[in-house]
C-alpha positions in Angstrom: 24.6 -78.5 41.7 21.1 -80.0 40.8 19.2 -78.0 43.2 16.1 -80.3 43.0 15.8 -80.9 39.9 16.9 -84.7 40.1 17.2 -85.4 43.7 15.7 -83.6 47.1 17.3 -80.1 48.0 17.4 -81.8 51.6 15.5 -79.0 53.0 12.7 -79.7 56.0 8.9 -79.2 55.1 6.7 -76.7 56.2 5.2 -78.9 58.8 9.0 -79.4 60.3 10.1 -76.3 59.9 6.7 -75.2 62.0 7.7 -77.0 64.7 11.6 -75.9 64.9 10.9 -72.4 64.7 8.3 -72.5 67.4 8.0 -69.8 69.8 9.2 -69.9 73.2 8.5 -67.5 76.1 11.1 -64.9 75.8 10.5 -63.3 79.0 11.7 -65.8 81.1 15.0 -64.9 80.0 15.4 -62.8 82.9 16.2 -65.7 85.0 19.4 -65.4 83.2 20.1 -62.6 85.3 20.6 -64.9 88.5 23.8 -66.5 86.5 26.5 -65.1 86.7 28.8 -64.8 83.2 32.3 -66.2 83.4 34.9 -63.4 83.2 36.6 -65.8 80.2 33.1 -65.8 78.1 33.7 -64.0 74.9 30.8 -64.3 73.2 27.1 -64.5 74.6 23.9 -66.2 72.9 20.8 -67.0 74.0 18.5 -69.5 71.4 15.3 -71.1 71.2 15.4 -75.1 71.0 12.1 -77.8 71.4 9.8 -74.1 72.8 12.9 -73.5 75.7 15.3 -71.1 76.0 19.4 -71.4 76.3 21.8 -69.1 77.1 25.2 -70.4 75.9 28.7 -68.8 76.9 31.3 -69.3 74.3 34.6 -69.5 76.0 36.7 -70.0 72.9 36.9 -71.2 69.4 35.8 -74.9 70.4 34.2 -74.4 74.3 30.9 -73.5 75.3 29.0 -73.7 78.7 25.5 -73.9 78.0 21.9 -73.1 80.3 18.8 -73.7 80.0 16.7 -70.8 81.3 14.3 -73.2 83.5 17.5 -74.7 85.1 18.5 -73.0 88.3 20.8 -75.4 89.9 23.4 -77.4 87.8 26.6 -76.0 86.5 25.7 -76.5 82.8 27.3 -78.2 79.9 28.8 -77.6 76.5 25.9 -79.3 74.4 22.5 -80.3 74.2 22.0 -84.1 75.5 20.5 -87.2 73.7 17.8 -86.7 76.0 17.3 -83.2 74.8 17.1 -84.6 71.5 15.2 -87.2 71.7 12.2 -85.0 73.1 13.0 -82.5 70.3 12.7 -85.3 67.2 9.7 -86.5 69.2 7.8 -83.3 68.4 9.8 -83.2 64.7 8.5 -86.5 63.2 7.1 -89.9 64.0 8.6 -93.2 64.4 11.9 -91.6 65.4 14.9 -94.1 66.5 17.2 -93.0 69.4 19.2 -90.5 68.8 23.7 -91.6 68.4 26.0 -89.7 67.6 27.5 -89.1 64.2 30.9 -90.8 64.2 33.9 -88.5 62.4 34.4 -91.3 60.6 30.7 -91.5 58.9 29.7 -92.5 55.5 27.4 -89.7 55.9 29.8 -87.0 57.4 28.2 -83.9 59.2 30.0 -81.6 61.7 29.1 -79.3 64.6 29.6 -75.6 64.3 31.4 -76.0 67.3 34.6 -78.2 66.6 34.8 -81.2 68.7 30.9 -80.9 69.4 28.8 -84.0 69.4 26.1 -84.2 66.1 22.9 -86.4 66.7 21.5 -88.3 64.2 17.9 -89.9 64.3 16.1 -91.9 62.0 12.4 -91.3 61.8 11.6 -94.0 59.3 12.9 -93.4 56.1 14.5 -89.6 56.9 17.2 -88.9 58.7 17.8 -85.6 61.3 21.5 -84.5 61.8 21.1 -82.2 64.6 24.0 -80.2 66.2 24.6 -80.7 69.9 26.0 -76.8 70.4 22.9 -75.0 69.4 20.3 -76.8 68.2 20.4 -76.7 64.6 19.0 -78.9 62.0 22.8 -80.1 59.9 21.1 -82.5 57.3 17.9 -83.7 56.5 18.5 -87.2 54.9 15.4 -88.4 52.8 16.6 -90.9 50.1 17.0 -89.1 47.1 19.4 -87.2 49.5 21.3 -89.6 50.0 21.5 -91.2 46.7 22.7 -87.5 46.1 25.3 -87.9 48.9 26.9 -90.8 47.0 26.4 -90.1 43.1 27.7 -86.4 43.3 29.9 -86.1 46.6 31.7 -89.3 46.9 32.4 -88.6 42.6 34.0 -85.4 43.4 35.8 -85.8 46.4 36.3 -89.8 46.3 35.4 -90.6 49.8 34.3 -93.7 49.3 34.6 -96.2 52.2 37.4 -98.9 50.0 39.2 -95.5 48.9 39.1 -94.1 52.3 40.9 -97.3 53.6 43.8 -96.8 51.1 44.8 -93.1 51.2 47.8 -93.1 49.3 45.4 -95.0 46.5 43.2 -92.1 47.2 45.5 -89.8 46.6 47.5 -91.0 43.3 43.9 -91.4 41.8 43.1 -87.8 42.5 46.3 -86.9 41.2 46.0 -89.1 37.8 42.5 -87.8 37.5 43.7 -83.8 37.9 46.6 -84.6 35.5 44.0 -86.2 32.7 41.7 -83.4 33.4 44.9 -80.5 32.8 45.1 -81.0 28.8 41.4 -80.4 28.5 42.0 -77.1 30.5 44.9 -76.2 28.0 42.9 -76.6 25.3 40.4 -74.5 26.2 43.4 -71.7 26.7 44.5 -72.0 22.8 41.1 -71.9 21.7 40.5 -68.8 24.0 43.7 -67.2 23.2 43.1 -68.1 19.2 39.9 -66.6 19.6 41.3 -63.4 21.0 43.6 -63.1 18.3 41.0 -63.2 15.7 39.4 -59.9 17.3 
């Protein structure tokens, strides 16, 4: 809802999005060849992030081994590294912070496609880049009308708001009392429907 016409979409610029999609050398993938693939990997995926190339091995549902193509010794690992990411957001914007990692239990909530991976957020000043540690990708880009967003529509509709969060059974009674309030209005809308359809 909105779609920009109050608050930011939360969608990078063309200058970020230039240097995300950069180019890397492709043919250096054939170092790949050297590895060898784990008789469990089900799924195989090579991906561009910060101009290198990754091969990652996707074991099951929630594990990943993961190579970079320049890396011939090491047994790899399931995500990228704060390291990895702080050169990235280096290149993205200026003034960036250290990347952490985005608790489970943030006011600003943003989750890995891979379940249990880690998220990085940086703060470069007065935006905010959720990146996910599995492949790369740019989750959230937090400006401040985002985020005004993130409070004034999503904490209204699902109620996560920190005191509410605290008290889940008062969560849950006031989403409850707020459904029951909101079921007469839906029934009136049936008899005026229905009424309606009579009519014709």
């Amino acid at each position: 809802m909105d779609h920009g016409r109050l608050f930011s979409r939360g969608q990078l610029t063309s200058a970020e999005a230039g240097v995300i999609n950069v180019s890397p050398d492709w043919t250096a993938t054939s170092s790949f060849g050297r590895r060898p693939v784990s008789p469990s990997a089900r799924d195989i995926e090579w991906f561009a992030f910060n101009g290198n190339v990754y091969r990652r091995d996707r074991i099951s549902l929630d594990v990943q081994v993961m190579f970079r193509v320049d890396e011939e010794l090491g047994d790899g690992t399931g995500s990228l590294g704060s390291s990895e990411i702080q050169e990235f957001v280096a290149r993205l914007a200026k003034g960036c912070g250290v990347p952490s990692m985005v608790a489970a239990e943030d006011h600003y909530p943003a989750q890995s496609n891979l379940p249990g991976a880690p998220v990085y957020r940086t703060k470069c000043g007065e935006v905010w880049f959720d990146i996910d540690g599995a492949d790369g990708r740019v989750l959230q880009h937090w400006d401040a009308s985002r985020r005004a967003y993130r409070w004034l529509y999503g904490a209204l509709h699902t109620l996560d708001f920190p005191i509410l969060l605290a008290y889940a059974d008062l969560r849950t009674g006031l989403i409850v009392s707020l459904c029951a309030l909101g079921l007469p209005f839906s029934l009136t809308g049936v008899v005026i429907g229905w009424r309606r359809l009579r009519r014709q």
